[in-house]
N, C-alpha and C positions, 0 to 999 in steps of 0.2 A: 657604895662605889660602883657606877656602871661600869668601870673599867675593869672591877675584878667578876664582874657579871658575865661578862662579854667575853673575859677570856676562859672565866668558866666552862659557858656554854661548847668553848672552843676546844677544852680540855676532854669534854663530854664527848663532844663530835671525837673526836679525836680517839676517844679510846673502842668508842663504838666502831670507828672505821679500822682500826688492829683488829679488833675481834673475828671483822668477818673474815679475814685471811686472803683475801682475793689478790691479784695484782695489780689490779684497778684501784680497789680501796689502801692500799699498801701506797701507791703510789698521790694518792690524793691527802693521805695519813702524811706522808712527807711537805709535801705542799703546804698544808695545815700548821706544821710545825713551824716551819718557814715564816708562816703571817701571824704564826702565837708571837717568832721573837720579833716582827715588826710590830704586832702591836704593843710589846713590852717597851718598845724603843720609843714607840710614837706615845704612847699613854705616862712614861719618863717624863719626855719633852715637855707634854704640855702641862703636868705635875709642874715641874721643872719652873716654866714664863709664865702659867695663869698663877698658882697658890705660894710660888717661892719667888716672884718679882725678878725673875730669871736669873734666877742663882742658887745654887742646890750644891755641896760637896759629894767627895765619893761618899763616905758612909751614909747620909740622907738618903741618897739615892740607891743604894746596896739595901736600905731597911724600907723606902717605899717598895724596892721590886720585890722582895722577899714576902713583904705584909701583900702585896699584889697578887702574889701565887699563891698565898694561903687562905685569900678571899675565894680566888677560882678554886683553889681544889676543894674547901668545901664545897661551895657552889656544884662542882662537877660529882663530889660524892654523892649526891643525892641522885644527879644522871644515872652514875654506874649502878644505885643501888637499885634505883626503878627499871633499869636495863637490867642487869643481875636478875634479878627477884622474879619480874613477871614477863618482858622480851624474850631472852634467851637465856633461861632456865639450865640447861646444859651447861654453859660455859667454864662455869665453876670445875665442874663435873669431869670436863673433858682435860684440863687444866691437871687435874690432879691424878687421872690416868696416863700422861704424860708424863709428870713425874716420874709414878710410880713404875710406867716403864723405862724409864733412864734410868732408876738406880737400880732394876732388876738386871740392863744391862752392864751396869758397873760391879755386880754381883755384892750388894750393900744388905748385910744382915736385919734382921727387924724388919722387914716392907709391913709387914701388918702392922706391928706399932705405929711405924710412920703415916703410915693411911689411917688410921686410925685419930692417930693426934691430927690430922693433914684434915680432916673431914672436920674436926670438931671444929678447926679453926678456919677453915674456909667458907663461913657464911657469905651473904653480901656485903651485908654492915664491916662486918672482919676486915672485908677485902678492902671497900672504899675507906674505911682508916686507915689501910694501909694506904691506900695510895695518895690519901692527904698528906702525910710525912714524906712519901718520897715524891709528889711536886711541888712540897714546899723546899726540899732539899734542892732540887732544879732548879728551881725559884733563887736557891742561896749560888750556886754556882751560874748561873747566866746573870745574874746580879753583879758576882764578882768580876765579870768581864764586863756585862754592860755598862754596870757603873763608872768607867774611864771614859766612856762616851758620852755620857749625860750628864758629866758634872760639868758646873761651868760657876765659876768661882768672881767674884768681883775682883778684879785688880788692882793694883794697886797703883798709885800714883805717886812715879818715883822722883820726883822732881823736888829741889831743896828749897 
């Protein structure tokens, strides 16, 4: 599916441009989002009139956007892991000394076990499974709303 390539790639962009923390990147990270739900809207659609003869219900269209965001987020897992791994090496890093100073300021007992567990499970790989699950979960709630938009149902014809 080039559509869940494309918003892969998009998902990719995307988390590269949070990373850097800029307000430049921050604000082009918004923008980004912005043309991810266009193209969910727009890649619906033509789902929608090319392969459904323009007619699609809400749930077709809630399990095409949902299977859509799960093609990208693997797709982008592989971004995050090759970013992770060998671009910015840190990240992870930096990631989990934030934590671990937020719960020194919340005065939360155990910081070494948690760093400890927090480090074994922070790899790349770790990371980008995670965030397969939660943009397929994104995927399931922009679904839930887009779907009222992109369904379009045959009519019927009321006449006796």
């Amino acid at each position: 599916m080039i559509a869940g390539l494309t918003l892969g790639v998009a998902f990719g962009l995307n988390f590269i441009l949070n990373s850097a923390g800029t307000i430049i990147t921050t604000l082009l990270s918004y923008l980004l989002i912005l043309l991810i739900l266009y193209m969910t809207y727009a890649y619906t659609c033509h789902y929608r009139d090319n392969a459904r003869e323009g007619q699609i219900s809400y749930l077709q269209s809630l399990a095409y956007i949902i299977t859509l965001y799960f093609y990208a987020s693997i797709i982008s897992a592989f971004i995050k892991v090759i970013y992770l791994q060998w671009i910015n090496t840190d990240l992870i890093g930096n990631i989990l000394n934030e934590s671990v100073t937020l719960l020194e300021q919340f005065e939360f007992s155990d910081i070494d076990q948690y760093k400890q567990q927090m480090t074994q499970m922070l790899t790349p790989i770790n990371f980008s499974i995670h965030f397969i699950w939660f943009d397929t979960f994104i995927g399931l709630i922009v679904g839930l709303i887009m779907s009222a938009f992109t369904s379009k149902n045959k009519r019927r014809d009321n006449t006796i």
